[in-house]
C-alpha positions in Angstrom: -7.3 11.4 -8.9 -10.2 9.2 -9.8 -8.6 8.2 -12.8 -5.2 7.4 -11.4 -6.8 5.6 -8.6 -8.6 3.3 -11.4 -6.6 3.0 -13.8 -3.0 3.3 -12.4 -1.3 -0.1 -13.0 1.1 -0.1 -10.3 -1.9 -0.3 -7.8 -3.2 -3.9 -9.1 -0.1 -5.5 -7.6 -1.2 -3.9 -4.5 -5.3 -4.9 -5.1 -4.1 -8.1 -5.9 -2.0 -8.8 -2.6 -5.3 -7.8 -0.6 -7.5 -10.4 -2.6 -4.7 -13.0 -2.2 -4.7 -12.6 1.7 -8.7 -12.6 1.3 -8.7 -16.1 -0.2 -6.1 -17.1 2.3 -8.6 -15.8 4.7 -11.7 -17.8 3.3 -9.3 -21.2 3.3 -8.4 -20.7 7.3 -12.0 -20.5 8.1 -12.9 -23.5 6.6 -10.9 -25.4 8.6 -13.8 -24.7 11.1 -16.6 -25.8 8.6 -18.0 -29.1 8.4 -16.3 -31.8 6.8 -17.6 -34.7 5.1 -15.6 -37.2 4.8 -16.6 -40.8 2.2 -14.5 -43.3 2.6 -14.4 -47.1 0.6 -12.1 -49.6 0.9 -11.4 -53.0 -0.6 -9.1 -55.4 -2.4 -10.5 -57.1 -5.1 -8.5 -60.5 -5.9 -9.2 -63.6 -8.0 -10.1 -66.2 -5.8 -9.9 -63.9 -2.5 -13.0 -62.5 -0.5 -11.7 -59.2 0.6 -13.3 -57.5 3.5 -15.2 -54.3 2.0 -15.8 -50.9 4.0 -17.9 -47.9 3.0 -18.2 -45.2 5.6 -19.2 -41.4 5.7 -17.8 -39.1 8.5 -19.1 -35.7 9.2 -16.8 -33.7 11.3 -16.1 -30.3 13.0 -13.7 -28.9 14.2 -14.2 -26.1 17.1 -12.4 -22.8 18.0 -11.7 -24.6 21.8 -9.6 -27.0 20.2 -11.7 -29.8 20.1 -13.3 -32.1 17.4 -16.9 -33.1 17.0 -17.4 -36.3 14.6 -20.3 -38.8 13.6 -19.3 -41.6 11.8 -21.5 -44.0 9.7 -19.8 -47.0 8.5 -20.4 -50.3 7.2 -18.2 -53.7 6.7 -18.7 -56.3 4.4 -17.3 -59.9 4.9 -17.3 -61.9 2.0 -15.8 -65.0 3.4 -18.4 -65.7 5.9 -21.8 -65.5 3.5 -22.0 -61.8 3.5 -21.7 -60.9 6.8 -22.8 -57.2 7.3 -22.0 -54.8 10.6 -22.8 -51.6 10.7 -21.6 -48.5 13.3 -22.6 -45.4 14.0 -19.8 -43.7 16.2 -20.3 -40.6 17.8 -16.5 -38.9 19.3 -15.2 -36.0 20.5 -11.3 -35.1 20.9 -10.1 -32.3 23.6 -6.4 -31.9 23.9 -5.8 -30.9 27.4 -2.3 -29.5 26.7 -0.5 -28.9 23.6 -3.0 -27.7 21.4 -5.5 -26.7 23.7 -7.7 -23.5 23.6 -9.4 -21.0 21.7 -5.1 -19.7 21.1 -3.5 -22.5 19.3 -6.4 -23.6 17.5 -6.9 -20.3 16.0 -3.4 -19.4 15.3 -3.8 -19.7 11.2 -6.9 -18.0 11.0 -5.8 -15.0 13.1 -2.7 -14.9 10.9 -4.7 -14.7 7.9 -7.3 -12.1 9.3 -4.0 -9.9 10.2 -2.4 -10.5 6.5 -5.5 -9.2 5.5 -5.3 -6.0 7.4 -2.0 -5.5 6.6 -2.0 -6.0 2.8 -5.0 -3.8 3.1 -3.2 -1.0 4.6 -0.5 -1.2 2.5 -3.1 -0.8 -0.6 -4.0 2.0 1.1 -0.9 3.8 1.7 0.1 2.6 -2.7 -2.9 4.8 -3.2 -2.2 8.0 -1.1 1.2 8.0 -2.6 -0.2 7.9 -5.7 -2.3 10.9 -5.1 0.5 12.9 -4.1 2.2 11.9 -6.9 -0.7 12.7 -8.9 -0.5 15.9 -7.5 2.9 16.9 -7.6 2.5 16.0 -11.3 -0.6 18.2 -11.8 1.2 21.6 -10.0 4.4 21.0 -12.1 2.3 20.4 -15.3 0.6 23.9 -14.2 3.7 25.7 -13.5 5.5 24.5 -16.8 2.5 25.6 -18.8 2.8 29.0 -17.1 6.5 29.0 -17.5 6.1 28.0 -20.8 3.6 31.2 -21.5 7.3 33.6 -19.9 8.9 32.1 -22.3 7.0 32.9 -25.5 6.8 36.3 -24.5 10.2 36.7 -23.6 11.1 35.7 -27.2 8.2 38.2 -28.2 10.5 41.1 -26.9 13.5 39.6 -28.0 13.0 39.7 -31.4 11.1 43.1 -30.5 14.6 44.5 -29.5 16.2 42.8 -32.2 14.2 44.9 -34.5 14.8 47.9 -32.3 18.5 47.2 -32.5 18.7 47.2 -36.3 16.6 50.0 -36.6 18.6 52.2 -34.3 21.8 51.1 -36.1 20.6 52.1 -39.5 20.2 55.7 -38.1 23.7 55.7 -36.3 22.1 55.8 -32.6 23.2 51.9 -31.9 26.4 50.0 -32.6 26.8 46.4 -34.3 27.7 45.5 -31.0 24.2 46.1 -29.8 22.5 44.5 -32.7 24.8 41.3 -31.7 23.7 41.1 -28.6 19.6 41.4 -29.2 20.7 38.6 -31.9 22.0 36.3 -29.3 19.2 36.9 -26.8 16.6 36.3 -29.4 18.6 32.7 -30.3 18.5 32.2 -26.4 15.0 32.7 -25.5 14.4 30.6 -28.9 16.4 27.9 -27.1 14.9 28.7 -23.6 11.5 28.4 -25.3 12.0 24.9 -27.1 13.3 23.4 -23.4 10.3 24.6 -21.8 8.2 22.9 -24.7 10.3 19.8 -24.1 9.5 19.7 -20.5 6.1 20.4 -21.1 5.7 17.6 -23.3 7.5 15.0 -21.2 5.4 16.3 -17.9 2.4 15.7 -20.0 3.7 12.4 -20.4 4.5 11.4 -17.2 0.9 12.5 -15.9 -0.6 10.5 -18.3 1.5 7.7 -17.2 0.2 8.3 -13.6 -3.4 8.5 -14.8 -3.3 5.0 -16.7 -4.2 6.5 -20.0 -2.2 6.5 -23.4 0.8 9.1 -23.5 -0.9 11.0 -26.0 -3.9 12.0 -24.1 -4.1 15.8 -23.5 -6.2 16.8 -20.4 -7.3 20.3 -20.1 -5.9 21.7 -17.0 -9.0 23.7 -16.0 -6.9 25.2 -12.0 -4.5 27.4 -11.7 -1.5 27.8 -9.7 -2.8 29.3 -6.0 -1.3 30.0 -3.1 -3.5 30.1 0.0 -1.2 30.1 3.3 -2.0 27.7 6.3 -1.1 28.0 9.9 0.9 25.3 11.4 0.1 23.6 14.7 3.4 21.2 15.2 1.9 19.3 18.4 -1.4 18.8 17.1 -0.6 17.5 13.8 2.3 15.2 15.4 -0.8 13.8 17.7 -2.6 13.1 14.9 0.1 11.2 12.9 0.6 9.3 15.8 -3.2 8.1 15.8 -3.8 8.1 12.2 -0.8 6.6 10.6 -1.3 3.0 9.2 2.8 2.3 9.5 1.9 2.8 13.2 -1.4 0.4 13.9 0.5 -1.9 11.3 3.7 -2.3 14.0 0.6 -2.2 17.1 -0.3 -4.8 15.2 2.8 -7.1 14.7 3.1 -6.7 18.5 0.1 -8.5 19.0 0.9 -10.9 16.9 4.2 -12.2 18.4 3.0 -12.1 21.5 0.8 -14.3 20.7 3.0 -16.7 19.4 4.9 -16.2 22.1 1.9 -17.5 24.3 1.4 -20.7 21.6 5.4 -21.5 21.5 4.9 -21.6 25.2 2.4 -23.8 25.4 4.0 -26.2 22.6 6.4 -26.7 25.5 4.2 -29.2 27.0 3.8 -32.7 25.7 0.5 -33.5 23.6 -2.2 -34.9 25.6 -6.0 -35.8 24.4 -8.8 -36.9 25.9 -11.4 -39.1 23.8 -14.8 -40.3 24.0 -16.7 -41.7 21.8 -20.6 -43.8 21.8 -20.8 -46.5 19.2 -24.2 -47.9 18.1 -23.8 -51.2 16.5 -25.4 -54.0 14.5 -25.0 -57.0 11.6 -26.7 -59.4 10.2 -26.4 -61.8 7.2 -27.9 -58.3 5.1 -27.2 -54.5 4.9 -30.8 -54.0 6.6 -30.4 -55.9 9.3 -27.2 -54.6 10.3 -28.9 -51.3 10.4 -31.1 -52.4 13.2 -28.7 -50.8 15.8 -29.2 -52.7 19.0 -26.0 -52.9 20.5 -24.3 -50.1 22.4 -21.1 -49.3 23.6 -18.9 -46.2 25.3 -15.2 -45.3 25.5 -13.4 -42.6 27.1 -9.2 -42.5 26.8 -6.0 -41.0 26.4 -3.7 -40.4 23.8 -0.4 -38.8 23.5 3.1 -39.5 21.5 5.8 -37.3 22.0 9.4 -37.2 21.8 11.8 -36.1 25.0 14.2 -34.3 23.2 12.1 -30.5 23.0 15.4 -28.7 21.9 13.2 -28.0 19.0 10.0 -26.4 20.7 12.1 -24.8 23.5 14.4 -23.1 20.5 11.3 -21.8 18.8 9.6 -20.7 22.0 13.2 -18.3 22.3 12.9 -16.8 19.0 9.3 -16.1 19.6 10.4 -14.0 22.4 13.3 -12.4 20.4 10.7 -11.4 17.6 8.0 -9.9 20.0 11.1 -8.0 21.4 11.9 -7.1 17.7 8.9 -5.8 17.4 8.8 -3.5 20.5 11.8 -2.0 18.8 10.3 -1.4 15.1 7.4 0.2 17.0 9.7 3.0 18.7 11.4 3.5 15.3 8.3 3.7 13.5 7.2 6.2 15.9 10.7 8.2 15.5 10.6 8.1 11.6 7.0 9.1 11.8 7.7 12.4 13.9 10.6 12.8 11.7 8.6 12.6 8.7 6.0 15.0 10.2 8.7 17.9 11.7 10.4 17.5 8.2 7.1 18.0 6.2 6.3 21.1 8.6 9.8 22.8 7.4 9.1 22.2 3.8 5.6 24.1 4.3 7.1 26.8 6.3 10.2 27.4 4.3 7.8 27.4 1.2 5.8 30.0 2.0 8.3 32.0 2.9 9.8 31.3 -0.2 6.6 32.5 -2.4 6.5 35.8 -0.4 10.0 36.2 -1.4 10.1 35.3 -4.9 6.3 37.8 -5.4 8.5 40.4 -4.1 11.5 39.5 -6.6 9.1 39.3 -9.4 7.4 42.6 -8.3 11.3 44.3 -8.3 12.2 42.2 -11.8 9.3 43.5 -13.3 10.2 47.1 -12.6 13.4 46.6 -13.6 12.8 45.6 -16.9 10.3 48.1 -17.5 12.8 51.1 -16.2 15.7 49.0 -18.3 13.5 49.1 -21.5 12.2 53.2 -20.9 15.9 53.9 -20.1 16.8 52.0 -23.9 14.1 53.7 -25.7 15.3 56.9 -24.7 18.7 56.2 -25.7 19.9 56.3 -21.7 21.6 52.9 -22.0 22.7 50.2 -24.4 20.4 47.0 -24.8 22.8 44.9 -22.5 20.9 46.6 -19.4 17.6 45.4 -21.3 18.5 41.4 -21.7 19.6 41.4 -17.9 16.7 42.9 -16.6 14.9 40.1 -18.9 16.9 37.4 -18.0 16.3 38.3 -14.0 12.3 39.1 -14.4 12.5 35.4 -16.3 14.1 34.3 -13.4 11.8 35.5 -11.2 9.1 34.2 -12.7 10.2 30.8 -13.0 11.0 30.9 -9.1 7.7 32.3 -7.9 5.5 29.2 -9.7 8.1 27.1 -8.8 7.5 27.9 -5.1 4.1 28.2 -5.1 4.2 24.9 -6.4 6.1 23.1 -4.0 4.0 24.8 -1.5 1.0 23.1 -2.7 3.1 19.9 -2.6 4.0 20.2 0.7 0.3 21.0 2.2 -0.7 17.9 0.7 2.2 15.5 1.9 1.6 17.2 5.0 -1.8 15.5 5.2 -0.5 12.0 3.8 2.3 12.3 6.8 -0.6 13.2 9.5 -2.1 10.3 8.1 -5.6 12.4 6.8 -5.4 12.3 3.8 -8.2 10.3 3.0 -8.6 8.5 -0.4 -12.0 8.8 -2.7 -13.9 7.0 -4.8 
């Protein structure tokens, strides 16, 4: 797990989503920083004496919706002996409708903070998917080594009966027939052998893929295949999908989010009004220095606004904000209905797994017998060989059903606790 959740390639498309919302993140919240702003102007011409302007403004801008400048700035008239005047300006802009409040102002950087969440959640939910995958990957592995261990000794007492077979035949107490037959069975465990090296190899492969290491890596499986039973609560573990599932605080989430852009296209229904007001402190002189003596004063308060009276626009994007929050209301409800139906679904698969490895012990307990009767009865000369390679064919069978259930049953315990939303990721 460690090593997939390190290494595994497919994840860093996933990291890298989160650190792109974080830097979108950091930009929204400098809009909220203070700016410093130079500024110089001028037009140099040949026989022209421009006016010159050098200025610095230091601004914020605040959560309420208002902006807080101080502005420093000095002009230079060349065509009456150097005539300097200086300003220092001290302003502050409230909109009092459109634009107004903590709401609008903030609209971006909530956005961002909820990208973040989001893209963090879905990192999250990349990785438990991975570890089940990892998982799933790591039983089968286990179970095709095991199966692979049937195998080889199923071709062990194939080619034991073949030799039987040729033996009995050379002292008239077997037919060709019979010798044919343990031929064929040897060639078809041979065959059944190689495809469970094959799938071996390629499970190998696909686990290493998983991990994030070279193909030819061999790990050391160091479990085995066990099967430990689990009682099922259904109500308790649909509660706790329903407060632990990420797919649900994400769409919580999205409803919060268009309603609040319903409450800002709402208010983008009224026309822009601001309210400024600003203190100047002025001077000039026939030199920067004396300009900088200050001594007159002055005040300003106004209003501002510029708008247009067609609001087809505003009034069209105030109705979609309202069809999107309603959207959302409905994705909620079906991310609740998927949820459960994930949950119920994941609670058959457990059940009808472990009924399925008390089953298939008992078939392998019966097969086993089988064979073992099947091979006395051959020995003895009670039966022909064709009694033998069923009974080996159905104990084989056996076999290869009872690790395969055992290993979906660990499966499903563990994507019953991704689908609860406990599964909880390490490292």
């Amino acid at each position: 797990m460690k090593l997939a959740l390190t290494q595994n390639m497919n994840l860093q498309s996933a990291r890298d989503r989160v650190t792109s919302a974080n830097i979108t993140l950091e930009t929204a919240k400098s809009a909220f920083g203070i700016k410093i702003h130079p500024e110089v102007s001028g037009l140099f011409q040949k026989a022209e004496n421009p006016t010159q302007h050098y200025g610095l403004t230091v601004s914020k801008r605040l959560q309420i919706g208002g902006e807080l400048s101080l502005q420093a700035k000095t002009a230079i008239d060349r065509s009456q002996e150097n005539q300097y005047q200086t300003d220092l300006t001290l302003a502050y802009t409230q909109p009092l409708l459109k634009g107004r409040g903590k709401l609008a102002t903030t609209a971006e950087l909530v956005s961002a903070g909820q990208s973040v969440k989001a893209q963090y959640r879905s990192l999250v939910l990349a990785q438990q998917q991975l570890m089940v995958n990892v998982a799933t990957s790591y039983y089968e592995l286990l179970r095709d080594q095991m199966l692979l261990e049937v195998h080889e000794r199923a071709l062990e007492r194939a080619k034991t009966l073949q030799q039987a077979a040729e033996a009995k035949l050379k002292i008239g107490m077997a037919s060709k027939m019979d010798v044919f037959r343990a031929e064929l069975q040897a060639l078809t465990s041979e065959n059944n052998l190689g495809d469970a090296q094959e799938a071996l190899e390629n499970a190998k492969r696909y686990f290493n893929l998983l991990l994030g290491a070279n193909l030819a890596t061999e790990f050391q499986l160091s479990t085995q295949l066990e099967y430990n039973p689990i009682t099922i609560e259904q109500d308790a573990l649909l509660q706790q999908a329903m407060e632990n599932r990420l797919e649900i605080q994400d769409a919580y989430d999205s409803i919060h989010e268009a309603e609040r852009r319903v409450k800002i296209a709402q208010q983008n229904l009224y026309p822009p009004l601001d309210v400024s007001i600003q203190y100047t402190l002025s001077g000039d002189g026939d030199a920067f220095k004396k300009s900088l003596d200050l001594e007159e004063t002055r005040w300003g308060i106004g209003l501002n606004s510029s708008f247009d009276l067609d609001v087809t626009r505003d009034r069209a994007a105030y109705q979609q904000a309202q069809l999107a929050y309603e959207g959302t209301l409905r994705a909620l409800h079906s991310v609740e209905q998927d949820v459960m139906l994930d949950v119920l679904q994941t609670i058959t698969r457990v059940k009808q797994a472990q009924a399925r490895v008390y089953l298939q012990e008992q078939s392998v307990a019966q097969a086993e017998k089988q064979l073992e009767l099947a091979d006395l009865r051959y020995k003895k000369g009670l039966s022909t060989n064709l009694d033998v390679i069923d009974a080996e064919e159905a104990f084989i069978s056996a076999k290869t059903n009872y690790y395969s259930a055992i290993a979906q049953h660990l499966i499903a315990k563990m994507r019953l606790r991704q689908v609860t939303g406990t599964l909880e990721v390490p490292f």
